[in-house]
C-alpha positions as CSV (number, residue, x, y, z in Angstrom):
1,X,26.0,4.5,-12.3
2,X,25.3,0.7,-11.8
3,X,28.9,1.2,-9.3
4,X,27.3,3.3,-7.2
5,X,24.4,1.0,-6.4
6,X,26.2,-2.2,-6.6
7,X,24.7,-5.8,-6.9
8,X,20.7,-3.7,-6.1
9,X,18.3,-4.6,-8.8
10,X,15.6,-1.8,-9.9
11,X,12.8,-2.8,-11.8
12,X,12.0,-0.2,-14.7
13,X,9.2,0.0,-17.0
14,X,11.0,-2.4,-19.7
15,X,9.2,-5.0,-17.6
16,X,5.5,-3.2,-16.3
17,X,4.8,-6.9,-14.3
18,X,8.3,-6.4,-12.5
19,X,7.1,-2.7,-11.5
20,X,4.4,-4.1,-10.1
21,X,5.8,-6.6,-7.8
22,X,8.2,-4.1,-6.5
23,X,5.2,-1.9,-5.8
24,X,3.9,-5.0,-3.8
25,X,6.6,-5.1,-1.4
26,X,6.5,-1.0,-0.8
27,X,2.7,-1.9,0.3
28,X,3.4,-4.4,2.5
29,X,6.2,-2.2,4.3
30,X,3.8,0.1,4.3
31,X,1.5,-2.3,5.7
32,X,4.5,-3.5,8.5
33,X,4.3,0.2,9.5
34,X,0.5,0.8,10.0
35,X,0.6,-2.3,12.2
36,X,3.7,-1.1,13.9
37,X,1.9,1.9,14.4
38,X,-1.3,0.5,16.0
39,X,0.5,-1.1,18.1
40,X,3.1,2.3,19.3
41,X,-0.5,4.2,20.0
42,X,-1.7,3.2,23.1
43,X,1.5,3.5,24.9
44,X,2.8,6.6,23.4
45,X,0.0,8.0,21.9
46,X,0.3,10.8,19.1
47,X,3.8,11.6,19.6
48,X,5.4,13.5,16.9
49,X,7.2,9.7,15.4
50,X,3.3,7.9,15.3
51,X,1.8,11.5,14.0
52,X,4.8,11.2,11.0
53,X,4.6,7.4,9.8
54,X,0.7,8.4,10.0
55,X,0.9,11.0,7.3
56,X,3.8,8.9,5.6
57,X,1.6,5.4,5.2
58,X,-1.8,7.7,4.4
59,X,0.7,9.8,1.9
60,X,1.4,6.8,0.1
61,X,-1.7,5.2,0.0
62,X,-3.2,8.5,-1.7
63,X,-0.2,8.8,-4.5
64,X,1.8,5.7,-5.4
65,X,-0.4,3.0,-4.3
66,X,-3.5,4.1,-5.6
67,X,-1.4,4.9,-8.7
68,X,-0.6,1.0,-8.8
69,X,-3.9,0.4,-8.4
70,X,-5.5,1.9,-11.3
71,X,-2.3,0.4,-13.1
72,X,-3.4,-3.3,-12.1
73,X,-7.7,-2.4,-12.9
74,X,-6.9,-0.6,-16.2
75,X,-3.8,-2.3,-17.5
76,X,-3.4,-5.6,-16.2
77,X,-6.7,-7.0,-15.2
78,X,-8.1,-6.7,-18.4
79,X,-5.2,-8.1,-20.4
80,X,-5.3,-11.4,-17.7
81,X,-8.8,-11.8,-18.1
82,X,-8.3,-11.8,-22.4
83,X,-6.5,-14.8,-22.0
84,X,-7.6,-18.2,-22.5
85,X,-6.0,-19.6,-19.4
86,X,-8.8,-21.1,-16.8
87,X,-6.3,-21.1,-13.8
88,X,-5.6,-16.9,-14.7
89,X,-9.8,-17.0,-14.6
90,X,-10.2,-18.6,-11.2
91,X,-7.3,-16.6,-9.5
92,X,-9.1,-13.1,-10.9
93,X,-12.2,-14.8,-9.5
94,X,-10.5,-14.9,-5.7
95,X,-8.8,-11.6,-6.6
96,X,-12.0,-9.6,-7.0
97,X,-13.8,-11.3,-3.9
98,X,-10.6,-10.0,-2.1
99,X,-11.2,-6.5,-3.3
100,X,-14.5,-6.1,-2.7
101,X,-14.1,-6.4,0.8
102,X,-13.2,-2.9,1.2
103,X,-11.2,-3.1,4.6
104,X,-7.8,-3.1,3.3
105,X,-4.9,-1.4,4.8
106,X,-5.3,1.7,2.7
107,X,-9.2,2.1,4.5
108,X,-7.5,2.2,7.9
109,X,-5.3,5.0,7.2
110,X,-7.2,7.4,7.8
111,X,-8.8,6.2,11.1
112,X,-5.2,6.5,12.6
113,X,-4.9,9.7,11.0
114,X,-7.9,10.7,12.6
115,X,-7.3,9.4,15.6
116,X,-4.2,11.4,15.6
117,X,-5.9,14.7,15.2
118,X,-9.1,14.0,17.2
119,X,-9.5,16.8,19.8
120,X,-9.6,16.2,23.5
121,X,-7.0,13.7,23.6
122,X,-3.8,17.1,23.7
123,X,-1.9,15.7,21.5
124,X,-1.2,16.1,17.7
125,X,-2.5,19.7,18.1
């Protein structure tokens, strides 16, 4: 099998802090594609392409991503903070400030998906 996908490198569970890297880069595309997506709106509006990445970016955000969420609160957060390390201390420190901002990519889904649907506009009806 590794013929068939060449020199491509996928992470597997055998390494759990590899997994979640790779999960970090399918949020940022993720990410790429709700910005891409603000942007295609007021032009186009909700044509059948902005409607679809719409449900695709809030789709993920509800499954796999809030899947490596509760992986990074329940798993690896606690283990970090069990260590003696200072430096792993201050970065959890700026990591929780982070999150408790609440307006993350995954609370602006569903504005576009709303926005989408909203009646009046005649489209995504």
């Amino acid at each position: 099998m590794s013929d068939l996908l060449g020199d491509v490198h996928i992470p597997s569970f055998d390494n759990p802090l590899e997994m979640l890297l790779a999960c970090h880069g399918k949020i940022q595309a993720q990410c790429a594609t709700l910005h891409k997506l603000l942007q295609h709106l007021p032009s186009y509006g909700c044509d059948a392409q902005a409607q679809q990445a719409a449900q695709a970016i809030l789709r993920y955000f509800d499954t796999a991503g809030q899947n490596h969420h509760d992986d990074e609160e329940q798993d690896l957060f606690p283990c970090l903070l069990a260590t003696p390390n200072a430096e792993i201390h201050k970065l959890m420190a700026l990591t929780g400030r982070a999150q408790s901002t609440g307006y993350g990519m995954a609370a602006i889904a569903p504005f576009v998906i709303w926005y989408c649907r909203r009646p009046g506009d005649g489209v995504g009806h």
